[in-house]
LUMRO-665339 format. One record per residue (C-alpha): residue number from 1; residue in three letters; chain; x, y, z. Coordinates in pm, 1 decimal. Example, Ala and Ser with C-alpha at 12.3 -4.5 7.8 and 13.67 -1.06 7.14 Angstrom:
! residues 2
r k=1 r=ala c=A x=1230.0 y=-450.0 z=780.0
r k=2 r=ser c=A x=1367.0 y=-106.0 z=714.0
//
This chain:
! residues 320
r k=1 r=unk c=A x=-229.3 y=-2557.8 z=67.2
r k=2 r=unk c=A x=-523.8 y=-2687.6 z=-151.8
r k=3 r=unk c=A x=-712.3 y=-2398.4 z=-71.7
r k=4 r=unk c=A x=-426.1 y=-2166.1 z=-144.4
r k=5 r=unk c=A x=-382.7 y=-2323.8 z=-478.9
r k=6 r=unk c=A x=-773.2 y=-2268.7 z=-568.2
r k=7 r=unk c=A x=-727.8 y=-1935.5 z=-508.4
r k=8 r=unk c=A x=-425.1 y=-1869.0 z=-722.4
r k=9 r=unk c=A x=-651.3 y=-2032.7 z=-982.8
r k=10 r=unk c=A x=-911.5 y=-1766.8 z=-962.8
r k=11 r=unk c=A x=-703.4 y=-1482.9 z=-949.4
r k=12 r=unk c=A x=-494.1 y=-1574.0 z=-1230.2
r k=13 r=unk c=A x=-819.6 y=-1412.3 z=-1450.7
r k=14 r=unk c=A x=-950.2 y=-1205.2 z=-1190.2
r k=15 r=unk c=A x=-933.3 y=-836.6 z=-1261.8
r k=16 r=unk c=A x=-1038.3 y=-627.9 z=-917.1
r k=17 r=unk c=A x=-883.6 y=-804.3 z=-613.7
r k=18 r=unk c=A x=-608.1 y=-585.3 z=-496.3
r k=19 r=unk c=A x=-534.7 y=-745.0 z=-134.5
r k=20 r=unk c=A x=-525.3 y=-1084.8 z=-12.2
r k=21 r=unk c=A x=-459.8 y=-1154.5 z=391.7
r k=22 r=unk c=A x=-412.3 y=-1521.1 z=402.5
r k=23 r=unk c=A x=-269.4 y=-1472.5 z=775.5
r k=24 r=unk c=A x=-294.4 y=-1795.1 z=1000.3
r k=25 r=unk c=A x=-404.4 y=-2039.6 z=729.4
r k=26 r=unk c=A x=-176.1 y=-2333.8 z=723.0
r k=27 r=unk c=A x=-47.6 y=-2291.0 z=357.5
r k=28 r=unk c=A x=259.5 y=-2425.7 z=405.5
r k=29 r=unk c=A x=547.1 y=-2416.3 z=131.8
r k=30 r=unk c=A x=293.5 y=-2555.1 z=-139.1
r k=31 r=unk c=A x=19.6 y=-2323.8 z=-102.5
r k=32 r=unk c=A x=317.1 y=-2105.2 z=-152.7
r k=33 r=unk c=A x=469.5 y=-2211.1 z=-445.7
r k=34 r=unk c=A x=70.1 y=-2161.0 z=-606.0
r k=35 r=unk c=A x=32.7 y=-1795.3 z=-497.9
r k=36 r=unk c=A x=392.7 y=-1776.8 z=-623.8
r k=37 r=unk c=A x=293.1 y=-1881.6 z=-957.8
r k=38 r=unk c=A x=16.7 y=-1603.3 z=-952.7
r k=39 r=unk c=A x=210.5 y=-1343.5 z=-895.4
r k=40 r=unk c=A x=382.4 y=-1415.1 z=-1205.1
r k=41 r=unk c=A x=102.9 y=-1336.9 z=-1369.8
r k=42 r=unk c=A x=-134.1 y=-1132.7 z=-1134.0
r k=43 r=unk c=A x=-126.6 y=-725.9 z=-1237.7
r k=44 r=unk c=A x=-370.8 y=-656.3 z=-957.6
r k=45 r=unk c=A x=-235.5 y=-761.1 z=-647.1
r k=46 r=unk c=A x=-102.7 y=-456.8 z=-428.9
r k=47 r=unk c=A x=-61.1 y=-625.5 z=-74.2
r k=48 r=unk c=A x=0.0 y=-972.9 z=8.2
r k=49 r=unk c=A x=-20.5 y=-1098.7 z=374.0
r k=50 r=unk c=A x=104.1 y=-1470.4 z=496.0
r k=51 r=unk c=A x=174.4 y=-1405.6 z=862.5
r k=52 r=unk c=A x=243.6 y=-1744.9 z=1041.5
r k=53 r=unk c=A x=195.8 y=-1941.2 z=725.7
r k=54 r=unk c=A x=517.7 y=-2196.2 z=728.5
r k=55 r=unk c=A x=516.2 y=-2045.8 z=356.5
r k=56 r=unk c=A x=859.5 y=-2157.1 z=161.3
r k=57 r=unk c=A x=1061.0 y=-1744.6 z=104.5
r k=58 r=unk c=A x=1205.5 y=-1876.3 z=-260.1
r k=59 r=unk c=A x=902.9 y=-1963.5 z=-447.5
r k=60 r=unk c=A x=786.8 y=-1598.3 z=-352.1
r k=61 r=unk c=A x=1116.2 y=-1471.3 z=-390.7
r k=62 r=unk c=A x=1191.9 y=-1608.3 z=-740.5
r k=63 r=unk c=A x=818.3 y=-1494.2 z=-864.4
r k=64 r=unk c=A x=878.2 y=-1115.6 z=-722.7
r k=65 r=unk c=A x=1176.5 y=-1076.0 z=-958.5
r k=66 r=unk c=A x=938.2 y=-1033.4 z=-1237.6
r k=67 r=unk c=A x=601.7 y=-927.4 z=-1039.4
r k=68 r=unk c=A x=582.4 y=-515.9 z=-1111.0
r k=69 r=unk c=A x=252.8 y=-468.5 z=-912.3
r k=70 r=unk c=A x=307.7 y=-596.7 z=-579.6
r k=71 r=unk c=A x=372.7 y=-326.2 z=-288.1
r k=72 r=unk c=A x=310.9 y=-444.5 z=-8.4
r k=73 r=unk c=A x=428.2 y=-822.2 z=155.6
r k=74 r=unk c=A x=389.5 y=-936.0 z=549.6
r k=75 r=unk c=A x=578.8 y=-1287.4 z=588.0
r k=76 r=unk c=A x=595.8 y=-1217.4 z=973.7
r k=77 r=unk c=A x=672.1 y=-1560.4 z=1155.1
r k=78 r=unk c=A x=673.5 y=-1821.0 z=864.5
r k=79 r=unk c=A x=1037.5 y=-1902.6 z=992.6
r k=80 r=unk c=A x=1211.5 y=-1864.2 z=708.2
r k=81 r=unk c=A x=1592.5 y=-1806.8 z=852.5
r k=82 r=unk c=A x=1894.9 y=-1687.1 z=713.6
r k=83 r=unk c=A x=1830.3 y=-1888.9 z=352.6
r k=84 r=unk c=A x=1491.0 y=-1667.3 z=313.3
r k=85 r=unk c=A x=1654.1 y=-1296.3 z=414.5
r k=86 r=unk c=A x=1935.1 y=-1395.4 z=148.4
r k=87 r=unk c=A x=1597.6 y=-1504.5 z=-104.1
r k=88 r=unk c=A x=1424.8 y=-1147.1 z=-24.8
r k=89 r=unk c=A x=1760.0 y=-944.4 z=-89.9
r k=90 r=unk c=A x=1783.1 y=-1060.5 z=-409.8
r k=91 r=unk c=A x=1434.6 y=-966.9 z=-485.5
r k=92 r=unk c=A x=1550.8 y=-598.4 z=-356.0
r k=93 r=unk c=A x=1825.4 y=-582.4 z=-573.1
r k=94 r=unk c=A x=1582.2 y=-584.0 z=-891.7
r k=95 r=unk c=A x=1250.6 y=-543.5 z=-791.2
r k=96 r=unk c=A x=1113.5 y=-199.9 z=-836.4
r k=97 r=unk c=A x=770.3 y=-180.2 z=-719.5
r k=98 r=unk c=A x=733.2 y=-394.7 z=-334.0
r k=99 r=unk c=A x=732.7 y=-40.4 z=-82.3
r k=100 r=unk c=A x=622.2 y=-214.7 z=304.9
r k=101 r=unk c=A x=859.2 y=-569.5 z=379.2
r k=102 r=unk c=A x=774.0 y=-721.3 z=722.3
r k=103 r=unk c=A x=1026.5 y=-1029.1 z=788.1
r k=104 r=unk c=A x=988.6 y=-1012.2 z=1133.3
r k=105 r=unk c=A x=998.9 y=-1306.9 z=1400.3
r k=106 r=unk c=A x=1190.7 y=-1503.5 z=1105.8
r k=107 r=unk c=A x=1440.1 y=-1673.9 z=1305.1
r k=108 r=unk c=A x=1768.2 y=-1519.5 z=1109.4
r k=109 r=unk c=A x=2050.4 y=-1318.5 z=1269.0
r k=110 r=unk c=A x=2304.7 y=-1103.7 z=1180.2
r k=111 r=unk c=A x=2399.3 y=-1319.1 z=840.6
r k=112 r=unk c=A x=2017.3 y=-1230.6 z=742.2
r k=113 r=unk c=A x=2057.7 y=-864.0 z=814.0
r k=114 r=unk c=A x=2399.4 y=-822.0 z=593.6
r k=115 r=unk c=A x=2208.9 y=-992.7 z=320.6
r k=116 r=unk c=A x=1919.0 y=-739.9 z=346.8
r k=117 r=unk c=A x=2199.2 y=-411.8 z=420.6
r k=118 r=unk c=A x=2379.3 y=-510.9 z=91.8
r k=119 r=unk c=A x=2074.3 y=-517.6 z=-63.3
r k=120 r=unk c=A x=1887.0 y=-162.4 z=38.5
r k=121 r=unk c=A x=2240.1 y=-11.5 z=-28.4
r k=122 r=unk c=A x=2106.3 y=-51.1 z=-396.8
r k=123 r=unk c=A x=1742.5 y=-55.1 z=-341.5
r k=124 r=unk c=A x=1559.8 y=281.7 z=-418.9
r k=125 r=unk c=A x=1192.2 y=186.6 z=-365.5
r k=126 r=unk c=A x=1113.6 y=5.9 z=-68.1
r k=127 r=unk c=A x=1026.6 y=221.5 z=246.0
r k=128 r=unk c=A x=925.1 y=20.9 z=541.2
r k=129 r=unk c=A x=1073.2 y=-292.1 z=652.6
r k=130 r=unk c=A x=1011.4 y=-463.5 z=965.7
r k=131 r=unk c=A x=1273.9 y=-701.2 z=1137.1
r k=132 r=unk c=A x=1081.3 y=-721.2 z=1441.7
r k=133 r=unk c=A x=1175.8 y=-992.8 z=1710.7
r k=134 r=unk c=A x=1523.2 y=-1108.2 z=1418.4
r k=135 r=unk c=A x=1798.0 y=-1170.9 z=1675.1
r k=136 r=unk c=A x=2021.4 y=-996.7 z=1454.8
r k=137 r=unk c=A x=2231.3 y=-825.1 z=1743.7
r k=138 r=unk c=A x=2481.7 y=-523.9 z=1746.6
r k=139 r=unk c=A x=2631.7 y=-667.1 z=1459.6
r k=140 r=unk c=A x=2290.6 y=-688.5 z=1274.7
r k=141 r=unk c=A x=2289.6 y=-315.4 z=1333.5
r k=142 r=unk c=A x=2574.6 y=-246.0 z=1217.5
r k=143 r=unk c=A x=2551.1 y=-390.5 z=916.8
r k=144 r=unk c=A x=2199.9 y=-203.8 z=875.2
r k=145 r=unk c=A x=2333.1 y=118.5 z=963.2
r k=146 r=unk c=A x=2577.5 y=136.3 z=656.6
r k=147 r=unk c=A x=2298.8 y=58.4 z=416.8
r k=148 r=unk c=A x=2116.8 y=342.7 z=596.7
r k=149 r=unk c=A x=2424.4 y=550.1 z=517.6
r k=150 r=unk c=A x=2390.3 y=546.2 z=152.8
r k=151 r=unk c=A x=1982.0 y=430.9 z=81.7
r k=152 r=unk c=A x=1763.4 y=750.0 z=72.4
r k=153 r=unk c=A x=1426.0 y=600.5 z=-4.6
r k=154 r=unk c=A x=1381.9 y=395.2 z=339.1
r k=155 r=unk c=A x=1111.2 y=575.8 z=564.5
r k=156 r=unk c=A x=1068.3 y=368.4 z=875.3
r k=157 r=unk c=A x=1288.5 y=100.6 z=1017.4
r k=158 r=unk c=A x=1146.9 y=-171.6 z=1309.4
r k=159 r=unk c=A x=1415.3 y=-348.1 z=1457.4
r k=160 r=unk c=A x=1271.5 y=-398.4 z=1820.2
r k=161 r=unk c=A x=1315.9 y=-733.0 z=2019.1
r k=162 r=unk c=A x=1656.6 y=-787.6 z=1810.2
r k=163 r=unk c=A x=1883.8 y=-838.8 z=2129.4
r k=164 r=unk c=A x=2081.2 y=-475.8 z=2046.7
r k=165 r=unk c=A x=2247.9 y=-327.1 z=2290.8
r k=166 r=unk c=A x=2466.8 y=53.4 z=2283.8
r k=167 r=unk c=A x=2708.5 y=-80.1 z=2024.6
r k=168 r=unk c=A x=2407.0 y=-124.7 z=1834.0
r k=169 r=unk c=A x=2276.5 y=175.6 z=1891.2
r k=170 r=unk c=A x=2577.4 y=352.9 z=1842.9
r k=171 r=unk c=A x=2622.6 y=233.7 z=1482.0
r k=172 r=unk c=A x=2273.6 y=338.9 z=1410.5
r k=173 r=unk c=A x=2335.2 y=655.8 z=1583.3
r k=174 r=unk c=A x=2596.3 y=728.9 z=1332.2
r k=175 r=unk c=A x=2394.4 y=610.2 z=1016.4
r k=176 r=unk c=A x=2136.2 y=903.1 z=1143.0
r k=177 r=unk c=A x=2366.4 y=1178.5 z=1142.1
r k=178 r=unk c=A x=2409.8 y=1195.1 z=789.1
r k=179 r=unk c=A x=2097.4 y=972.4 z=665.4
r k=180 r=unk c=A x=1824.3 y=1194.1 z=516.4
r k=181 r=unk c=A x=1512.8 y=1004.0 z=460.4
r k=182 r=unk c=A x=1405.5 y=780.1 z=797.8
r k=183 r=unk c=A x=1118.0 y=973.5 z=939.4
r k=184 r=unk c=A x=1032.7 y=637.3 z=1226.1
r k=185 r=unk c=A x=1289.2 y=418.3 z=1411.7
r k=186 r=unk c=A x=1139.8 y=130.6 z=1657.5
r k=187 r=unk c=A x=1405.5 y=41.3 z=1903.3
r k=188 r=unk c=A x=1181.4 y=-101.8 z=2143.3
r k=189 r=unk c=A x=1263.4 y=-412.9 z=2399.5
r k=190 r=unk c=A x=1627.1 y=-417.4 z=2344.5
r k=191 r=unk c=A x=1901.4 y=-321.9 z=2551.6
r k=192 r=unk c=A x=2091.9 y=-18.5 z=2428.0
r k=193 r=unk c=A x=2058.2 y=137.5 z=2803.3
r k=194 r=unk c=A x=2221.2 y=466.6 z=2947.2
r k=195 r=unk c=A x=2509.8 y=477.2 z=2648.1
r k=196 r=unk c=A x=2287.8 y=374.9 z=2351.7
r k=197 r=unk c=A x=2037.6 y=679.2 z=2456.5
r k=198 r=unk c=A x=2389.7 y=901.6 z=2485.2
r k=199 r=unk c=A x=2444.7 y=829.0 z=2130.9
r k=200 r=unk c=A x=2141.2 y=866.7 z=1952.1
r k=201 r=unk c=A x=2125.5 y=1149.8 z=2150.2
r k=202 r=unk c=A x=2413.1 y=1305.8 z=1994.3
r k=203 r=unk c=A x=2266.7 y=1169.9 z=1620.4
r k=204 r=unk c=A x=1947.4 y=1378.3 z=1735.0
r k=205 r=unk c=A x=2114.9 y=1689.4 z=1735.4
r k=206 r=unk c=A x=2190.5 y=1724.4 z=1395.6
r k=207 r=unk c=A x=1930.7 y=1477.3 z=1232.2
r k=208 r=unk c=A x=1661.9 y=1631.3 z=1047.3
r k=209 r=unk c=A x=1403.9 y=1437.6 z=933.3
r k=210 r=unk c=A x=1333.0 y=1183.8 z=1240.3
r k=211 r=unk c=A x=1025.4 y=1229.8 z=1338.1
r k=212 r=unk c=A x=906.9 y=917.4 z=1568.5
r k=213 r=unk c=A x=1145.3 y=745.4 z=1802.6
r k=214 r=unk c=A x=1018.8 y=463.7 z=2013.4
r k=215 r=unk c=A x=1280.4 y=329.8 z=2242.5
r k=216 r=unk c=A x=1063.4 y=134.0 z=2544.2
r k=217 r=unk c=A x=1190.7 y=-76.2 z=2728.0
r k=218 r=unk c=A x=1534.9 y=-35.8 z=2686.9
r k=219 r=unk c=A x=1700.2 y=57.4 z=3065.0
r k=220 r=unk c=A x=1837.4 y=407.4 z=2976.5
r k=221 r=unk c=A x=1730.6 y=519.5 z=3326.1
r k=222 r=unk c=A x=1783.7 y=840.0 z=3454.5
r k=223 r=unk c=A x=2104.1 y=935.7 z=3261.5
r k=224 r=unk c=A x=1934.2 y=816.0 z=2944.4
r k=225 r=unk c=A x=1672.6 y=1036.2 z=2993.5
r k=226 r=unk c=A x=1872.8 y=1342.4 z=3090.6
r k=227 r=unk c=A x=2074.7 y=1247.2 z=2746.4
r k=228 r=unk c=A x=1801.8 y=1291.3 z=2541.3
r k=229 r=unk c=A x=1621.4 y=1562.3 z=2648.2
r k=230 r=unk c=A x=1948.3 y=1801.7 z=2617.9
r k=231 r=unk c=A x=1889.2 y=1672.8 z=2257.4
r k=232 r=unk c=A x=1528.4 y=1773.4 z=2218.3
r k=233 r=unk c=A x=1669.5 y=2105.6 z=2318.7
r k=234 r=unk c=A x=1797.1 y=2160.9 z=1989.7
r k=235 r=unk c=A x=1635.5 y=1907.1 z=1780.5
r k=236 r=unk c=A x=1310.3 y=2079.3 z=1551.9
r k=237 r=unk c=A x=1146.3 y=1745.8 z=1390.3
r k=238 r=unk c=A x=1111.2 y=1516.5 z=1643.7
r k=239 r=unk c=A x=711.3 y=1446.5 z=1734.9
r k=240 r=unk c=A x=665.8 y=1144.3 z=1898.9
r k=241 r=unk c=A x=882.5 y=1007.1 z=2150.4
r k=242 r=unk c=A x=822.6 y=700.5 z=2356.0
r k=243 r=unk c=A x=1025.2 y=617.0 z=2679.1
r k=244 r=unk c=A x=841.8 y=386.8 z=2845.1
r k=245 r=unk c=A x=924.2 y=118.2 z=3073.4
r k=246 r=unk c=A x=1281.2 y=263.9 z=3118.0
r k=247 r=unk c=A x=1255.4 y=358.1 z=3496.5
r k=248 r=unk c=A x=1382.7 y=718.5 z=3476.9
r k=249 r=unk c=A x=1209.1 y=794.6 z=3791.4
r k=250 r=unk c=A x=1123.7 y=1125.6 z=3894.9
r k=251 r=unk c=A x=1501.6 y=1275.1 z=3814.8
r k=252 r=unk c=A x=1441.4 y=1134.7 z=3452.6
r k=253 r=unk c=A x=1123.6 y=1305.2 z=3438.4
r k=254 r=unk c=A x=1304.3 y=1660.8 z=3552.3
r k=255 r=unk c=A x=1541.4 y=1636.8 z=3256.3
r k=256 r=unk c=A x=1245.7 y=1608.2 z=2995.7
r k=257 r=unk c=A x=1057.3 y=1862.9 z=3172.6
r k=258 r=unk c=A x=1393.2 y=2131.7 z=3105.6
r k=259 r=unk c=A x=1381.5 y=2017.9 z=2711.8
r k=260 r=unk c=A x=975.7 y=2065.4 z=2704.3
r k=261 r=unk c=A x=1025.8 y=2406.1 z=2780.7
r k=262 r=unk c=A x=1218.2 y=2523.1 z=2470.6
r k=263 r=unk c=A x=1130.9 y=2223.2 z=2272.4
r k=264 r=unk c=A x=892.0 y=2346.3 z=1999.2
r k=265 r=unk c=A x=823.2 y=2031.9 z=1777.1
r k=266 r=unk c=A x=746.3 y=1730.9 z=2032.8
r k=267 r=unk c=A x=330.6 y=1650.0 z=2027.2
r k=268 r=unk c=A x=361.1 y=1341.8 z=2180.7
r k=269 r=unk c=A x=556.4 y=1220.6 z=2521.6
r k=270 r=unk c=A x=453.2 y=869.6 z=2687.7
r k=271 r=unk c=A x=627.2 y=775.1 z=2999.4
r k=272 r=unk c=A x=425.1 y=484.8 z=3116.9
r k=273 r=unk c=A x=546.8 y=315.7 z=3385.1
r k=274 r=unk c=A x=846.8 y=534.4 z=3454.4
r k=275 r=unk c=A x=770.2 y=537.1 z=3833.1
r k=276 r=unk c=A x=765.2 y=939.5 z=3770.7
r k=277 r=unk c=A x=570.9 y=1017.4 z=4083.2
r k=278 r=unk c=A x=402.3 y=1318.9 z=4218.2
r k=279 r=unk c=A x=735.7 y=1491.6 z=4204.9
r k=280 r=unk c=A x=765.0 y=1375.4 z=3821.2
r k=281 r=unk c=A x=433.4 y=1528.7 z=3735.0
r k=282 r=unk c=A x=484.8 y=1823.3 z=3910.2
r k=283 r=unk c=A x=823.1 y=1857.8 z=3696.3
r k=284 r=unk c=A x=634.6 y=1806.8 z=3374.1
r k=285 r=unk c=A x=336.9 y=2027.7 z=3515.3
r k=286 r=unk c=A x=583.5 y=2298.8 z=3565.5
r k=287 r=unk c=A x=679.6 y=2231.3 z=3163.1
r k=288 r=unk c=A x=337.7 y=2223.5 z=3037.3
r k=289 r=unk c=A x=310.3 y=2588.9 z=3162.5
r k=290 r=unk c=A x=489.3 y=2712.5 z=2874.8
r k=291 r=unk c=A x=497.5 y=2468.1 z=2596.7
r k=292 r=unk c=A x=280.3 y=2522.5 z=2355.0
r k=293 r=unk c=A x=335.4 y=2204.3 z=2147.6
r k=294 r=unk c=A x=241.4 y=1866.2 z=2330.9
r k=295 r=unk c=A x=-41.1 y=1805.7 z=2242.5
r k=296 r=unk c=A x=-51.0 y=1393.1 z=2438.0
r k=297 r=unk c=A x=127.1 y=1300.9 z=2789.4
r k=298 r=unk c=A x=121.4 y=956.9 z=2844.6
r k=299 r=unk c=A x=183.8 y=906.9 z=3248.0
r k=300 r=unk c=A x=-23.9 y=558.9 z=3269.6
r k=301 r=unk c=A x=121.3 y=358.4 z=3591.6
r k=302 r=unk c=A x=333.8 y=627.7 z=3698.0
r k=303 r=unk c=A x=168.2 y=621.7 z=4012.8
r k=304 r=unk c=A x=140.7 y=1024.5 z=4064.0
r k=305 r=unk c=A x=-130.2 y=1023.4 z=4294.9
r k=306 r=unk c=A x=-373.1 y=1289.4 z=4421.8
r k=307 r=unk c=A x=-48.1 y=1566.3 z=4452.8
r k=308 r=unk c=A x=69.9 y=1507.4 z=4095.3
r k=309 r=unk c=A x=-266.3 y=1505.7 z=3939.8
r k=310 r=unk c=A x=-332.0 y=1838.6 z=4093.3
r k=311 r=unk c=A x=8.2 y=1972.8 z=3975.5
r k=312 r=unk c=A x=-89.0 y=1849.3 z=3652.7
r k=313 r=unk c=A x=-462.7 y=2017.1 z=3663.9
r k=314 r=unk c=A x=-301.9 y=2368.3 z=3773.8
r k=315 r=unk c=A x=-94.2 y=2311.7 z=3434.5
r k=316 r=unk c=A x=-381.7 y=2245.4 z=3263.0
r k=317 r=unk c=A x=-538.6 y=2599.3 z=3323.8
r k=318 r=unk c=A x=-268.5 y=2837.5 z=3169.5
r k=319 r=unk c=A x=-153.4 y=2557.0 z=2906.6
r k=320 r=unk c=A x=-289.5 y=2666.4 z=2556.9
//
């Protein structure tokens, strides 16, 4: 904290310093309160970072209601709970300049995500927030997805490790039929399985501005799989889409092969350890024959063996 506060000193009158990463250093809810007090002042401070801090959320809250240079703030793990999510969406509901909020691991639930929806639903500059590893639940996500109903400035969403599961899903699913802006959505290590792939599945079909999906570890399985690729069928702005850890086996691999044949906008597939096998690759081999957009397969662990890599290798000859 004392060393916190000496630096608050210093950049009260310094003029160049534009990021400080703090991350790690013990500066507790008084070393807080002093970098709080600089920000008050501070007009050159872009991004702030106070990962696993123990820093108090309302000193910095109260001090970014009249900070109009600050873009960019990481608070991951500093446990501040549902009291600190309700601190930070008041700051959204008047601050104009912070862009990138990362709250994640900060032990609040659902209660802490309503705060935050009511908040973006009036919010028109911040783009990235991260509620990584918040247990906020299918309710959590629900109450997220109506703010993503009506905000059009949010970019990228992380809600992985945040015990969803399909309802979840589903009430995101619908958010991103008619949401216009969210180019990135991290679902990974949750647990919207077979029915939470169905329905963003169904939002895929008619969103267009998604670009990067990441749903690993989530237990959609074969039927999961097969859901989504009928989507990339149709969809034309997906580019990144990570399934791994989601055993869709062989079958699962099949179904993604079909949708990499027409599919004309996906550059990036991982499946790691899908348990694909040789009969997998030989699918996505068969695929790779005619797509001309992937430009990165991702089949680490999936055991395909000497058969799959040379089903792969024949691909790799005609593939352009």
């Amino acid at each position: 904290a004392a060393g916190a506060a000496s630096l608050a000193e210093a950049m009260k009158v310094n003029t160049t310093l534009t990021k400080l990463d703090l991350t790690a250093n013990n500066i507790d809810f008084a070393g807080a309160e002093s970098l709080a007090e600089l920000l008050k002042v501070n007009t050159r401070l872009t991004e702030l970072i106070l990962r696993y801090n123990g820093v108090a959320a309302s000193s910095l809250a109260e001090a970014l209601k009249i900070n109009t240079t600050l873009t960019q703030l990481d608070l991951f793990d500093n446990g501040i709970g549902e009291a600190g999510a309700a601190s930070f969406a008041e700051v959204l509901k008047v601050n104009t300049t912070l862009t990138q909020l990362d709250l994640g691991a900060n032990q609040f639930g659902a209660a802490g995500a309503d705060f935050l929806a009511k908040a973006m639903k009036d919010n028109t500059t911040l783009k990235h927030l991260r509620l990584s590893a918040d247990k906020i639940g299918d309710a959590g996500a629900a109450f997220l997805a109506e703010a993503m109903k009506v905000n059009s400035t949010l970019t990228q969403l992380w809600v992985d490790q945040c015990n969803i599961g399909a309802a979840g899903s589903a009430s995101i699913s619908e958010a991103m039929k008619v949401n216009t802006t969210l180019t990135q959505l991290d679902l990974w290590h949750n647990s919207i399985g077979a029915a939470g792939a169905a329905s963003l599945a169904e939002a895929m079909k008619v969103n267009t501005t998604l670009t990067h999906l990441d749903l690993r570890n989530n237990d959609i399985r074969v039927a999961g799989a097969a859901s989504l690729a009928e989507a990339m069928k149709v969809n034309t702005t997906l580019t990144q889409l990570d399934l791994s850890y989601n055993s869709i086996g062989a079958a699962g691999a099949a179904s993604l092969a079909e949708a990499m044949k027409v599919n004309k906008t996906l550059t990036q597939l991982t499946l790691q350890e899908n348990n694909t096998g040789a009969a997998g690759a030989a699918f996505l081999a068969e695929a790779m024959k005619v797509n001309t957009t992937l430009t990165q397969l991702n089949l680490t662990y999936d055991y395909i063996g000497a058969a799959g890599a040379a089903s792969l290798a024949e691909a790799m000859k005609v593939n352009t």
